[in-house]
MDAnalysis code that builds the backbone (N, CA, C; Angstrom):
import MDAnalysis as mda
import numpy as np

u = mda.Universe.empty(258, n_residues=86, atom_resindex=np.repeat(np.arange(86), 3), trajectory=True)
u.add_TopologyAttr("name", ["N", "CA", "C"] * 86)
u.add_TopologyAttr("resid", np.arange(1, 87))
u.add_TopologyAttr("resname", ["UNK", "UNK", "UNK", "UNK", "UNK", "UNK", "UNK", "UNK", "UNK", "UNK", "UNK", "UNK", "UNK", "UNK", "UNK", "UNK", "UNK", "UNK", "UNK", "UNK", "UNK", "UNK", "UNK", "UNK", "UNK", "UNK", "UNK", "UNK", "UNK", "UNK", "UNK", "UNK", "UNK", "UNK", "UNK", "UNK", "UNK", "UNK", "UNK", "UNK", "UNK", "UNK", "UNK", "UNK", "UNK", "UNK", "UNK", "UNK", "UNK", "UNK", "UNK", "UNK", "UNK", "UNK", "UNK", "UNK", "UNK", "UNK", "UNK", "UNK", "UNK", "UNK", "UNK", "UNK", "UNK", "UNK", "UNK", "UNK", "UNK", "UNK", "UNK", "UNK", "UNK", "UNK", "UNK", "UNK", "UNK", "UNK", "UNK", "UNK", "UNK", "UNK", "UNK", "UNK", "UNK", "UNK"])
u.atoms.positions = np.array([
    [3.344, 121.427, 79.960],
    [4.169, 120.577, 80.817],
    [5.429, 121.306, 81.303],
    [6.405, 122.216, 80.556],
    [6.851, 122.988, 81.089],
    [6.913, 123.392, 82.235],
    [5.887, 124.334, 82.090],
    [5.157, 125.240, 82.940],
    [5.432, 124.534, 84.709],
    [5.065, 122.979, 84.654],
    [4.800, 122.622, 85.740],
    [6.195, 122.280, 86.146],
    [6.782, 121.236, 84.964],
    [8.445, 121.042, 85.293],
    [8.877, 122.633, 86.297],
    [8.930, 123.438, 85.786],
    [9.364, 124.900, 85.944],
    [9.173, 125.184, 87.535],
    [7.826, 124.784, 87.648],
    [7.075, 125.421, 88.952],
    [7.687, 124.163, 90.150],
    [7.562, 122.944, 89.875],
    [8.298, 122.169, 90.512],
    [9.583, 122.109, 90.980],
    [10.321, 122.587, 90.091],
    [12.005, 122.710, 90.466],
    [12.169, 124.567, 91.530],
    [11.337, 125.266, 91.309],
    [11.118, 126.418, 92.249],
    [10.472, 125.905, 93.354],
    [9.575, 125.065, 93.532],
    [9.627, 124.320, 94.497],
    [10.420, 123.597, 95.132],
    [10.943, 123.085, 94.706],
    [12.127, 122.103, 95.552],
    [12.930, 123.414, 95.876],
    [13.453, 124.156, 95.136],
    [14.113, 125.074, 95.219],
    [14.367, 126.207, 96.694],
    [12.836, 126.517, 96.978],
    [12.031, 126.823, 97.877],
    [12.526, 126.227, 98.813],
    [12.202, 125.310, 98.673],
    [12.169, 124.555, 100.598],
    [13.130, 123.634, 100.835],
    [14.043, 123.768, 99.919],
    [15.445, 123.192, 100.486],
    [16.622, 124.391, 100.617],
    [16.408, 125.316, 99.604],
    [16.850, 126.682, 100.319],
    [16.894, 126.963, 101.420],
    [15.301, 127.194, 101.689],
    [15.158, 127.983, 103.006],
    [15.289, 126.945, 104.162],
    [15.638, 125.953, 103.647],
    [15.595, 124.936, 105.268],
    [16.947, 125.323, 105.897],
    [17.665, 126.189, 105.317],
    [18.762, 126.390, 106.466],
    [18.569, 128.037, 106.609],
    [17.565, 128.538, 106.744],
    [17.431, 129.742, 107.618],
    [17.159, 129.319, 109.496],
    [16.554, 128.272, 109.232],
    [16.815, 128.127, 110.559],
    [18.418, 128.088, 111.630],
    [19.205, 127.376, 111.044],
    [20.348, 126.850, 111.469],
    [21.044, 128.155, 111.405],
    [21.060, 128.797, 110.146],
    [21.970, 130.084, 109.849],
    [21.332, 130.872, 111.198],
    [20.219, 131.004, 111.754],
    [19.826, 131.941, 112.482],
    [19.919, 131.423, 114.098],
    [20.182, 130.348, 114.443],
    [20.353, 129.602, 115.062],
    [21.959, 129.727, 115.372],
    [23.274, 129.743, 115.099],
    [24.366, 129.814, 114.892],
    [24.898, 131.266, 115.091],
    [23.964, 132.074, 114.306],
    [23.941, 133.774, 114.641],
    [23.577, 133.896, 116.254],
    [22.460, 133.505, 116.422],
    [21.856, 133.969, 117.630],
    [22.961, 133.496, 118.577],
    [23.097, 131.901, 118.787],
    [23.453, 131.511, 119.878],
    [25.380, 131.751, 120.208],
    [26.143, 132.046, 118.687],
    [27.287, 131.904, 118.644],
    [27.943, 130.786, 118.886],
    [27.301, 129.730, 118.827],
    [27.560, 128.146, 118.923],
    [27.805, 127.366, 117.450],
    [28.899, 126.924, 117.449],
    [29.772, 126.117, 115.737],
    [29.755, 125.374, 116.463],
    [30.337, 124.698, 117.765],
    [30.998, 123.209, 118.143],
    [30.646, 122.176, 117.371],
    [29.403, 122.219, 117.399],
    [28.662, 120.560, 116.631],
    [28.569, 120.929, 114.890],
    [29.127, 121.897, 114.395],
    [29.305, 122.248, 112.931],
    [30.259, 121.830, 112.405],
    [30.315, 121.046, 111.284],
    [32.034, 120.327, 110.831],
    [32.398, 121.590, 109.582],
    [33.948, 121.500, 110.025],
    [34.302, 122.498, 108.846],
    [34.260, 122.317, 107.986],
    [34.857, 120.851, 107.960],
    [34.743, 120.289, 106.156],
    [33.871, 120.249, 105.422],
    [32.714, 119.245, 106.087],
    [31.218, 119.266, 105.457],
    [30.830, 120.608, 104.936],
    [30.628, 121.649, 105.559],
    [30.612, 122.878, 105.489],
    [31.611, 123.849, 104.212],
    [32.684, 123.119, 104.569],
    [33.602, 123.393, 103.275],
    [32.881, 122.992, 102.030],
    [33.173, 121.888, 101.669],
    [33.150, 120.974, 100.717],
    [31.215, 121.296, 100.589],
    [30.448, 121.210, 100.954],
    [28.839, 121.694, 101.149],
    [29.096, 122.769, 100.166],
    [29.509, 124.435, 100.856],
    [29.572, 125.437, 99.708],
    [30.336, 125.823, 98.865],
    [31.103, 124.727, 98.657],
    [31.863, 124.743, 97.090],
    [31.327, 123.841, 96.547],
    [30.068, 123.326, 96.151],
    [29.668, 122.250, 95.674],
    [28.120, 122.875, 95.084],
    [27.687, 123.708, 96.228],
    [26.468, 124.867, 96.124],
    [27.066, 126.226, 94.666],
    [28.593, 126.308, 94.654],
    [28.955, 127.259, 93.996],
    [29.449, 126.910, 92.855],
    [30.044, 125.411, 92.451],
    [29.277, 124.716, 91.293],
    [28.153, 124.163, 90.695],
    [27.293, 123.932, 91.435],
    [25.613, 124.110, 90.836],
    [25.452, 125.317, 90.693],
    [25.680, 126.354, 91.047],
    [25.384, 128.009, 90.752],
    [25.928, 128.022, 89.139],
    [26.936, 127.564, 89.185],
    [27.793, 127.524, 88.020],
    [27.006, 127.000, 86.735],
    [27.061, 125.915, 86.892],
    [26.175, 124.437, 86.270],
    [24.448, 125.189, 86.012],
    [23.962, 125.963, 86.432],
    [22.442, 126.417, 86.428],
    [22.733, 127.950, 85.588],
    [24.101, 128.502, 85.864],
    [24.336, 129.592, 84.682],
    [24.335, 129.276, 83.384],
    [25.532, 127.729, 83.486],
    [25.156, 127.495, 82.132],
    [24.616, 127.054, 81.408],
    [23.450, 125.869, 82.134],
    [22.396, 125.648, 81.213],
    [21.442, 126.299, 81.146],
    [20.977, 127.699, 82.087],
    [20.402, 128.630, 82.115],
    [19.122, 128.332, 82.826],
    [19.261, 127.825, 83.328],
    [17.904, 127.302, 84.848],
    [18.314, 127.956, 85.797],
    [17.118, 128.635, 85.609],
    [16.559, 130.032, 86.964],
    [16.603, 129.209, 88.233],
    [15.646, 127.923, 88.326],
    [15.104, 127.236, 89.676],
    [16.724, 126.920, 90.022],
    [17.608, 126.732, 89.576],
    [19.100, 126.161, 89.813],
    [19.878, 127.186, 90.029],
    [19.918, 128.422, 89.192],
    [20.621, 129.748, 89.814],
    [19.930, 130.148, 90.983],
    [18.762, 130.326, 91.233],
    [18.399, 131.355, 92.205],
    [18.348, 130.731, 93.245],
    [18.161, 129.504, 93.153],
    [18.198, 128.263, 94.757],
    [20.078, 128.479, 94.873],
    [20.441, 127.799, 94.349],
    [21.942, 128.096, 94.377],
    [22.709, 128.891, 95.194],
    [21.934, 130.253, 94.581],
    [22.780, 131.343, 94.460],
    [21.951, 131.820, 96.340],
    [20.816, 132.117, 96.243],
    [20.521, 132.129, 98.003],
    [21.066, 130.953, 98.953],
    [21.257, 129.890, 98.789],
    [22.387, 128.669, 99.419],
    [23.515, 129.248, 99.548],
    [23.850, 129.575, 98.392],
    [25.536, 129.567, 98.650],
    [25.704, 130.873, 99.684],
    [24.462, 132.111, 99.735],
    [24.902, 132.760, 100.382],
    [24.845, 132.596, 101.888],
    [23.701, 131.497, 102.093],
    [23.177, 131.114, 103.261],
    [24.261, 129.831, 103.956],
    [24.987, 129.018, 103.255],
    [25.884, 127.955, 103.356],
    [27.089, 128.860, 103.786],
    [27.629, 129.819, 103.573],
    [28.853, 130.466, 103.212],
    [28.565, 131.624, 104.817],
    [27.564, 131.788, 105.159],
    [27.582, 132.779, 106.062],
    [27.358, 131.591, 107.247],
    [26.921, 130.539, 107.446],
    [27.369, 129.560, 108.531],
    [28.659, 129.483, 108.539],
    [29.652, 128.881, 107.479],
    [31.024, 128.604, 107.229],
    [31.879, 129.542, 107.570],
    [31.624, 131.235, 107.683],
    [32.151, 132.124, 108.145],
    [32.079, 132.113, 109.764],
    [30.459, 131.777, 109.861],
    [30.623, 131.914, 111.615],
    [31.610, 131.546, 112.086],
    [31.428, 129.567, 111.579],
    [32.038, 128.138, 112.195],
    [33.652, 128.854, 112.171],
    [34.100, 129.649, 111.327],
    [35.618, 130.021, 111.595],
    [35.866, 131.259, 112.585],
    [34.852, 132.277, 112.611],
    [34.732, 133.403, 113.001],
    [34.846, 133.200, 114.563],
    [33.746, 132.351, 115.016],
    [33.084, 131.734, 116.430],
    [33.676, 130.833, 117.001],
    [34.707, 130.375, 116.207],
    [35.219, 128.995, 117.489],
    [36.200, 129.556, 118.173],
    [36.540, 128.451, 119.098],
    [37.376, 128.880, 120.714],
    [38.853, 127.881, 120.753],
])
């Protein structure tokens, strides 16, 4: 039962991760933040960088490694949205 708990949370992990490669690449390409809120965005990856936290210390991989690719993927929109606006 493990096993599956395990494989399940790398799942979720998976595809809620990667659901913002689109947007991150989307934001790159077009150089467009307008419709991006800072705050949400704020408050979003400091919240991603306490679950990073929270998955170190109870020592869940599916929670560090989702986390930890979020926060880098959350954090490089949040740079644009400041980088890119007018």
């Amino acid at each position: 039962m493990q096993n599956l708990t395990e494989l399940t949370g790398f799942v979720a992990a998976i595809l809620t991760t990667f659901s913002f490669v689109p947007q991150v690449l989307h934001v790159w390409r077009t150089r467009s933040v307008a419709d991006i809120s800072l705050g949400m965005y704020s408050t979003y990856t400091f919240g991603i960088a306490v679950w990073l936290i929270y998955g170190i210390l109870i020592m869940s991989w599916p929670i560090v490694l989702a986390n930890l690719v979020t926060l880098v993927l959350a954090s490089s929109v949040l740079v644009m949205k400041i980088r890119f606006r007018r």
